[in-house]
KESEPA-680203 format. One line per field, with one value per residue: residue number from 1; residue in three letters; x, y, z of N, C-alpha, C, O, CB in turn. Coordinates in Angstrom, 2 decimals. Glycine has a CB too. Layout:
! KESEPA-680203
seq	c(NUM,...) .
type	c(ALA,...) .
n.x	c(X,...) .
n.y	c(Y,...) .
n.z	c(Z,...) .
ca.x	c(X,...) .
ca.y	c(Y,...) .
ca.z	c(Z,...) .
c.x	c(X,...) .
c.y	c(Y,...) .
c.z	c(Z,...) .
o.x	c(X,...) .
o.y	c(Y,...) .
o.z	c(Z,...) .
cb.x	c(X,...) .
cb.y	c(Y,...) .
cb.z	c(Z,...) .
! end
This chain:
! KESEPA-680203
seq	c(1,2,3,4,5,6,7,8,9,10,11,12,13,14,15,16,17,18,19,20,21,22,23,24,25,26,27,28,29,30,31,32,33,34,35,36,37,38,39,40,41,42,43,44,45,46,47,48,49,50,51,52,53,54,55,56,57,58) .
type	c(UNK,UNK,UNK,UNK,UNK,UNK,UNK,UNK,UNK,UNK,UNK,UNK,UNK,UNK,UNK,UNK,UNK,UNK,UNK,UNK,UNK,UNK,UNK,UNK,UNK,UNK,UNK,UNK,UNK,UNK,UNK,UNK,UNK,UNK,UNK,UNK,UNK,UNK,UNK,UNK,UNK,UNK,UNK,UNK,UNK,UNK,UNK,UNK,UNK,UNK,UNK,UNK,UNK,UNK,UNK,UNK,UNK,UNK) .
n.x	c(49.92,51.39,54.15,55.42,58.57,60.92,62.65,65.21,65.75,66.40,68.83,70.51,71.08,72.42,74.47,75.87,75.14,76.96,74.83,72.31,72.20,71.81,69.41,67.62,68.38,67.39,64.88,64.15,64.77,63.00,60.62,60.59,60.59,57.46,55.81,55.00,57.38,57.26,58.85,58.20,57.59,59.11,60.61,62.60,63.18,64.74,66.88,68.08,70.20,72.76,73.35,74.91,73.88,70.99,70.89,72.49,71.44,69.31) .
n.y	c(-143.89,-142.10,-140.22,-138.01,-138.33,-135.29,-134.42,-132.25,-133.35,-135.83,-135.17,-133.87,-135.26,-137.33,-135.82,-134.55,-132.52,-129.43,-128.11,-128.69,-131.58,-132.59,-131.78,-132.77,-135.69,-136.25,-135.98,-137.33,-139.77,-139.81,-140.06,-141.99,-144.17,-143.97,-143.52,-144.79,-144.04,-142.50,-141.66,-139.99,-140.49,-138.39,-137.18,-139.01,-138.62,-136.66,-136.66,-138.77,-138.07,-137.68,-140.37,-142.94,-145.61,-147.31,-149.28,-147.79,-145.55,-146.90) .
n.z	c(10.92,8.31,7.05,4.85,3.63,2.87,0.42,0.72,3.49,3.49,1.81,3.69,5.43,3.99,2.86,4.94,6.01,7.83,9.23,9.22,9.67,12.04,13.11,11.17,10.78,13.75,14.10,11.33,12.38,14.76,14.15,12.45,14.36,15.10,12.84,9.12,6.90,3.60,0.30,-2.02,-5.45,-6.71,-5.39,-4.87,-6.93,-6.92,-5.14,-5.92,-8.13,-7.87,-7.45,-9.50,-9.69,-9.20,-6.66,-5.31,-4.80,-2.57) .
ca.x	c(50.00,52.29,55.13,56.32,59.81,61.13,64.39,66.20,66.02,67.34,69.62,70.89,71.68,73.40,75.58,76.05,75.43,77.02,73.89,70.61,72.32,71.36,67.78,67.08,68.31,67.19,63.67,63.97,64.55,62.11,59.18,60.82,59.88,56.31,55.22,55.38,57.93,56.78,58.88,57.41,58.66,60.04,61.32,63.50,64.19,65.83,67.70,69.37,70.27,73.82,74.22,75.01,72.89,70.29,71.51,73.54,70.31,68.18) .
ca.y	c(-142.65,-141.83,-138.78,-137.55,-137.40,-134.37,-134.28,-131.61,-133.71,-137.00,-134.45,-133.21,-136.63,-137.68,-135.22,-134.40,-130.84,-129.20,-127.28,-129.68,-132.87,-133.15,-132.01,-133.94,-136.90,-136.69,-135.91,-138.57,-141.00,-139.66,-140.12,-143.52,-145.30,-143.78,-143.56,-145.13,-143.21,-142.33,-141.21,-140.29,-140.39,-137.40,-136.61,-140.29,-138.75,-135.57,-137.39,-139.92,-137.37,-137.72,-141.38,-143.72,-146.65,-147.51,-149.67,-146.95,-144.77,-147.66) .
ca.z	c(10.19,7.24,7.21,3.46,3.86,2.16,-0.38,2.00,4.87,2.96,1.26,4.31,6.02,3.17,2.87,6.76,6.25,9.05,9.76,9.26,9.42,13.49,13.21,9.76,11.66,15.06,13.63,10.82,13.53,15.84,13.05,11.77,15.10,15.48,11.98,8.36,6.49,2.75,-0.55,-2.92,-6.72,-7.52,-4.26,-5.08,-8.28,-6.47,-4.46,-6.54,-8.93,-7.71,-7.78,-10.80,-9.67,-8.33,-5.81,-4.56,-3.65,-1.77) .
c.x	c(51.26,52.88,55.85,57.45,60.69,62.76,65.71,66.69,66.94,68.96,71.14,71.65,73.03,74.82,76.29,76.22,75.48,75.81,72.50,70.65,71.46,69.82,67.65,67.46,68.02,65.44,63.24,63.72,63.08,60.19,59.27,60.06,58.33,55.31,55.58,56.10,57.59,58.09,58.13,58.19,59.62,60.89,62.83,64.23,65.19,66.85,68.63,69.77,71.68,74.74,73.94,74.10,71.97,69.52,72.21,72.43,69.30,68.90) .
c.y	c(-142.66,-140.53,-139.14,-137.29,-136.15,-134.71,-133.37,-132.50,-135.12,-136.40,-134.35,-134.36,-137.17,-137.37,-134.67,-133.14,-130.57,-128.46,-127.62,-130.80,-133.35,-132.92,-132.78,-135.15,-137.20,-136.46,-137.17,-139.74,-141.40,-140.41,-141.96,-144.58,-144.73,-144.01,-144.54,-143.75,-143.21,-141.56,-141.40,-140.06,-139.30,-136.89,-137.74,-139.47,-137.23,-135.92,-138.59,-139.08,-137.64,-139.37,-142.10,-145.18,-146.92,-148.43,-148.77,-145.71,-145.68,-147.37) .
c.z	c(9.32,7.02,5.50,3.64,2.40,1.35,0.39,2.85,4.50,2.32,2.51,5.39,5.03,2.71,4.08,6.66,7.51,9.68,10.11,9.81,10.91,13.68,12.19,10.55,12.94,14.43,12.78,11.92,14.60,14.69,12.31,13.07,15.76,13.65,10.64,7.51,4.69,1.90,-1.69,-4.62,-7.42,-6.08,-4.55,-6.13,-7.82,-6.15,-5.22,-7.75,-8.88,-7.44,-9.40,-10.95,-8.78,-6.64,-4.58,-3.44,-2.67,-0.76) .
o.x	c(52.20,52.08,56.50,57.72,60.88,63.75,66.87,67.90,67.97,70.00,72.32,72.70,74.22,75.80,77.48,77.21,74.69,75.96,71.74,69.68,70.63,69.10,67.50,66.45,68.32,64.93,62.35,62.70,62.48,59.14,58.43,59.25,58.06,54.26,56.54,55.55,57.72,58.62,57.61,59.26,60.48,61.85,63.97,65.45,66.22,67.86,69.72,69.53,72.07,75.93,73.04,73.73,72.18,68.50,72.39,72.47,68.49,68.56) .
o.y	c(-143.32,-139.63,-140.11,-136.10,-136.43,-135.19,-133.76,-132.57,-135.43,-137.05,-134.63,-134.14,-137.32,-138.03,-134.37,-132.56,-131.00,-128.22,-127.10,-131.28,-134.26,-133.70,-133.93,-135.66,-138.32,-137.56,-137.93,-140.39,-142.41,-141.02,-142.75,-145.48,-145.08,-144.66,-145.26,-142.66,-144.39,-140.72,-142.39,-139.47,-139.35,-136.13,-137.29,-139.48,-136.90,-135.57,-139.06,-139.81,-137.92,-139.62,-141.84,-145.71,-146.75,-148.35,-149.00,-145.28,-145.04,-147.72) .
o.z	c(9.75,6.78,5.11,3.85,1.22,1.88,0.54,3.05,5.11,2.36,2.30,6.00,5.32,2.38,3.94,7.10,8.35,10.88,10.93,10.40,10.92,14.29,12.62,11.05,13.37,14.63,13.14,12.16,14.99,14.86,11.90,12.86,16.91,13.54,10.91,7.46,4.37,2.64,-2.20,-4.77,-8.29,-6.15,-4.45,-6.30,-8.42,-6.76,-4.89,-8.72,-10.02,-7.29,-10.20,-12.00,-7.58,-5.96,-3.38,-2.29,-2.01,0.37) .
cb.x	c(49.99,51.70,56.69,55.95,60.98,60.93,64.18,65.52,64.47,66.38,68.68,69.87,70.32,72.95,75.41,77.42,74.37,78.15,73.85,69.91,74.05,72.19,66.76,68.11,69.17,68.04,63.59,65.15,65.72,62.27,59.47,62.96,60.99,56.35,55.15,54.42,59.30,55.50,59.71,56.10,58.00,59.04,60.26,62.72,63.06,65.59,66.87,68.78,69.66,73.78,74.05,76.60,73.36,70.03,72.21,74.73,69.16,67.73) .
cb.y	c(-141.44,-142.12,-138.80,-136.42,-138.72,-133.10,-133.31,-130.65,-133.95,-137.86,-133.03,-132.24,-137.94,-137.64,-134.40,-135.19,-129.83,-128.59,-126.39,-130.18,-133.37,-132.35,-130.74,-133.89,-137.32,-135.66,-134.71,-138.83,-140.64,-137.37,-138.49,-143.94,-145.86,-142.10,-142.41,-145.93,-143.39,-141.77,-141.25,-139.40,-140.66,-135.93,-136.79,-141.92,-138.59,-134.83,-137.88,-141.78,-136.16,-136.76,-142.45,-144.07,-147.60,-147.44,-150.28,-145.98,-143.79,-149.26) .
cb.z	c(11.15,6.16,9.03,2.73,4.35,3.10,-2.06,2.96,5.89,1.57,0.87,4.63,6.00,2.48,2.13,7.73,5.72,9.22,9.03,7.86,9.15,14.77,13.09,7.91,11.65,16.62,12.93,10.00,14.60,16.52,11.27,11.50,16.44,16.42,11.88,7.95,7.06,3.07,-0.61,-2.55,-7.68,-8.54,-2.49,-5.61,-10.26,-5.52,-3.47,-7.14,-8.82,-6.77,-6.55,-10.95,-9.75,-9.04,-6.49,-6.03,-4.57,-2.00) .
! end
């Protein structure tokens, strides 16, 4: 099975919001070793909005 991961939840890791960061990542995780994890293109393009290369968001 395949899980859409959302821009919040990558968002929210990334930046270690004090408030999501532990569910967005204990969930991410939890879904990473049962399922295939999915972005999809514009969710990528949310998310790298704040770096300069594209190296930097893989």
């Amino acid at each position: 099975m395949q899980v859409m991961i959302d821009s919040n939840v990558v968002l929210d890791i990334v930046t270690e919001d004090p408030i999501w960061f532990q569910w967005s990542s204990e969930t991410l995780a939890f879904y990473a070793d049962t399922h295939d994890l999915i972005v999809n293109p514009i969710v990528y393009a949310e998310v790298s909005v704040g770096y300069e290369k594209m190296e930097e968001v893989e």
